[in-house]
N, C-alpha and C positions, 0 to 999 in steps of 0.2 A: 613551472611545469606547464606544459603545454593540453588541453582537454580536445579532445576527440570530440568533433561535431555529428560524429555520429550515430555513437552511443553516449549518453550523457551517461555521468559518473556521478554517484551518489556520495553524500555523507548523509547517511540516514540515520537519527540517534535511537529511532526502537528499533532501525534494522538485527535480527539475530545475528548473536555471535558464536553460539555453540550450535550447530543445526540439530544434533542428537537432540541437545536439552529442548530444545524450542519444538520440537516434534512429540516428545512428552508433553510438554505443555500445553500443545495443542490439541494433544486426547484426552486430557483431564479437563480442559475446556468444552469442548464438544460432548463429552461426558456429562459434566454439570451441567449445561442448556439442553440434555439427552435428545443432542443430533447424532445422527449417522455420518461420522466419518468414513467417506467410502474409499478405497481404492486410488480413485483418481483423483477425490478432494486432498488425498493424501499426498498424491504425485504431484500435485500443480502447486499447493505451499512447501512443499519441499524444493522444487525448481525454483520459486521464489525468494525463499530464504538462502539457497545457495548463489544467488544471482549477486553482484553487488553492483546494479544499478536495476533503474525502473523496466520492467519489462512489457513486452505487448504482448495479449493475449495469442497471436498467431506464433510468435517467438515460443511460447510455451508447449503451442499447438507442435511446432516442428520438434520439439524436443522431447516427446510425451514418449516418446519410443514406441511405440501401440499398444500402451497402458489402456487398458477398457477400451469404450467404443470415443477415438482421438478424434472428433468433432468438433465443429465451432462454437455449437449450443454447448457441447458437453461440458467443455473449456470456460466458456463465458457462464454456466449455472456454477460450476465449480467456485469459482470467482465468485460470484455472488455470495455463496454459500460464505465463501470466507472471511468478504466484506462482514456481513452480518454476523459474525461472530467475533469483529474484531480482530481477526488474522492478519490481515493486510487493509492496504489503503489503495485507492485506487486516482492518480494524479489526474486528473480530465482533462489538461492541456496536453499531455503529451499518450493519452489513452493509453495507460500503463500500471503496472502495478507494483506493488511491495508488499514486501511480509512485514509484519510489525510483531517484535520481539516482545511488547507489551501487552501480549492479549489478554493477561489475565487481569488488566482493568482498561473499562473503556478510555480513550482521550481522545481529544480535538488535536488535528495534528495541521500545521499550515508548512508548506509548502515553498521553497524559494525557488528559481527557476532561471538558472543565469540565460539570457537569452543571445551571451554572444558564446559560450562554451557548451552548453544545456545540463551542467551542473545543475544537480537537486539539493539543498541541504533541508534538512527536516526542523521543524520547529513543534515544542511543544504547547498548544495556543490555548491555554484554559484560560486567560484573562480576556485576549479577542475573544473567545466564542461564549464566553459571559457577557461580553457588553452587543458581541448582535443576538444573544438571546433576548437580552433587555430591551432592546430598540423595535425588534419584531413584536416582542412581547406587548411593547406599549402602540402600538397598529392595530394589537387583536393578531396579528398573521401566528400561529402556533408553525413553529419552525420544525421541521420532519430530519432532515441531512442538509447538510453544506459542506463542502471542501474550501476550502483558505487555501489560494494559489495565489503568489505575487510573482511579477519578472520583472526583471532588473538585470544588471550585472552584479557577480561575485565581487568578494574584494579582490582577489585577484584579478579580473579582468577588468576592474573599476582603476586599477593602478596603473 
């Protein structure tokens, strides 16, 4: 099968697979940390979760249909908001985002990143992000966020 160098294609394993349910989930979420899910934080993980690959925050921007006031801050605090609640992840190599179907517990998620197709597959890294907590931990550095992004080629494009 051949991957589209221009939209890379995910296999994301907390991406959602019932968007209804995952939108429940995400106000019973936001409920429990008693944030305000607004309107447009609503619109922007919804476009997310329906995506099925990583998206850019202007991709979201053009899509937004003139949900609330459809700005770049507006988009990029939205995003925010979601990060920190564990909604999504956001890939830093490719400035892009996803919904993560797991929100209702936090994880470490690392990232593969084919760099001859731009397939993403998702990993779930609690043993990596155990041992560079230990490593930072033993420097004294108190570690805040980190994203686990590796590139390579797929196996598919490794064959």
């Amino acid at each position: 099968m051949a991957h589209s160098k221009t939209r890379p294609i995910a296999n994301l394993s907390c991406r959602p697979t019932d968007v209804d349910e995952f939108m429940a989930l995400a106000d019973a979420v936001a409920k429990r940390k008693r944030q305000r899910f607004t309107p447009i934080r609503r619109r922007v993980l919804k476009l997310l979760a329906e995506s099925k690959a990583p998206t850019k925050a202007y991709d979201l921007l053009k899509n937004l249909d003139g949900t609330g006031a459809s700005k770049p801050p507006t988009v990029y605090r939205a995003l925010d908001f979601l990060l920190e609640l564990g909604l999504a992840h956001k890939i830093e190599t490719l400035n892009a985002y996803v919904a993560c179907g797991h929100a209702d517990h936090m994880h470490k998620a690392a990232f593969l990143i084919c760099d001859s197709c731009l397939n993403v597959e998702e990993l779930h890294a609690a043993e990596t992000a155990g041992v560079l907590k230990t490593e930072t931990d033993s420097v004294g550095f108190v570690l805040g966020r980190s994203v686990i992004e590796a590139h390579g080629q797929c196996a598919e494009c490794a064959r």
